[in-house]
C-alpha positions as CSV (number, residue, x, y, z in Angstrom):
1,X,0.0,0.0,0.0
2,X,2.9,2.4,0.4
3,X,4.2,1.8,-2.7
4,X,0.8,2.7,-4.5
5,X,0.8,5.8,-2.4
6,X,4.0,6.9,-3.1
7,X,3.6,5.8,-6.7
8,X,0.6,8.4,-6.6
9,X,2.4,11.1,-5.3
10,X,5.4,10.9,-7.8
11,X,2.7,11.2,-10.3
12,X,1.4,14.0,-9.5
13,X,4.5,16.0,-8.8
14,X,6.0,14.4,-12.9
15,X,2.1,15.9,-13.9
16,X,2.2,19.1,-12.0
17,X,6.1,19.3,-13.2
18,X,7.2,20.3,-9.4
19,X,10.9,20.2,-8.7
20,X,13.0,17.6,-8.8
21,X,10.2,15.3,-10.2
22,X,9.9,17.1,-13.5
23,X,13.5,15.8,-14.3
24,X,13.4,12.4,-13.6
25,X,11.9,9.4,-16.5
26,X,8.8,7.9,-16.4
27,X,10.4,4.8,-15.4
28,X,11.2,5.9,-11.8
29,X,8.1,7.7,-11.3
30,X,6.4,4.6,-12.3
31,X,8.5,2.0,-10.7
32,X,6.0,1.9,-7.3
33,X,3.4,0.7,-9.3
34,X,5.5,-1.9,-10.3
35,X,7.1,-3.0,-7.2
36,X,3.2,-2.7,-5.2
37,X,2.2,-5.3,-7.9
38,X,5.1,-7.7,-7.3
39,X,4.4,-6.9,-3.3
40,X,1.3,-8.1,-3.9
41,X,1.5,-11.1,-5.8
42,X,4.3,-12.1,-3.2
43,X,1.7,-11.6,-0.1
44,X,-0.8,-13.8,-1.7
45,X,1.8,-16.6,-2.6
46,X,3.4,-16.7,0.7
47,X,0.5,-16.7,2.4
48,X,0.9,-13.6,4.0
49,X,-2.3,-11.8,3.3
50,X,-4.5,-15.0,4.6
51,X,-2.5,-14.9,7.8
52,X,-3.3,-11.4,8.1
53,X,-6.6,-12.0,7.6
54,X,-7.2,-14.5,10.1
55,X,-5.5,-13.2,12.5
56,X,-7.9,-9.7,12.5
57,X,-11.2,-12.3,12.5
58,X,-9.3,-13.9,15.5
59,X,-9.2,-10.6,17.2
60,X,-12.3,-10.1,16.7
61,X,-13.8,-12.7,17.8
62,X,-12.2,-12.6,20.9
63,X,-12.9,-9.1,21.5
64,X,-16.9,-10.7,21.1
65,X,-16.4,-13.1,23.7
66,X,-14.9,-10.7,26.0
67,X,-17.5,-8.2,25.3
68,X,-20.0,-10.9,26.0
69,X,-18.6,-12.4,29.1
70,X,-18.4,-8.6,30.4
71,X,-22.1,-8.0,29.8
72,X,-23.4,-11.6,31.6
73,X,-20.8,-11.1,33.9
74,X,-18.7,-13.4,34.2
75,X,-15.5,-11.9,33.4
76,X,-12.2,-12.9,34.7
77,X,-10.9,-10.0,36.5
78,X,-7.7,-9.2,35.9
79,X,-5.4,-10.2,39.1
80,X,-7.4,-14.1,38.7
């Protein structure tokens, strides 16, 4: 995601020809793009992106049962 954002913002600096941008090729303003696309197909083949994935539905499925054991209450307080 950084590299599409910085890819962005080299973009707009080549298009609104601000300095030092304005000098440099297309080819290293455009390079982000190219480097968030091989990030990405890296995250999904290692497995990376599914990990990351799980481990936010883990999270919030134990912030659930927390929230649920606080309302009945039976929470575990914390020095137990």
């Amino acid at each position: 995601m950084y590299f599409l954002g910085l890819g962005l913002v080299l973009l707009v600096m080549k298009y609104l020809e601000m300095s030092p941008v304005h000098a440099w090729s297309w080819w290293i303003v455009a390079a982000p793009f190219g480097l968030a696309v091989v990030w990405w197909q890296w995250a999904d083949a290692s497995g990376y992106t599914k990990k990351k994935a799980m481990e936010r539905e883990d999270a919030r499925k134990q912030a659930r049962i927390d929230n649920n054991r606080e309302a009945i209450g039976t929470a575990r307080k914390k020095g137990d």
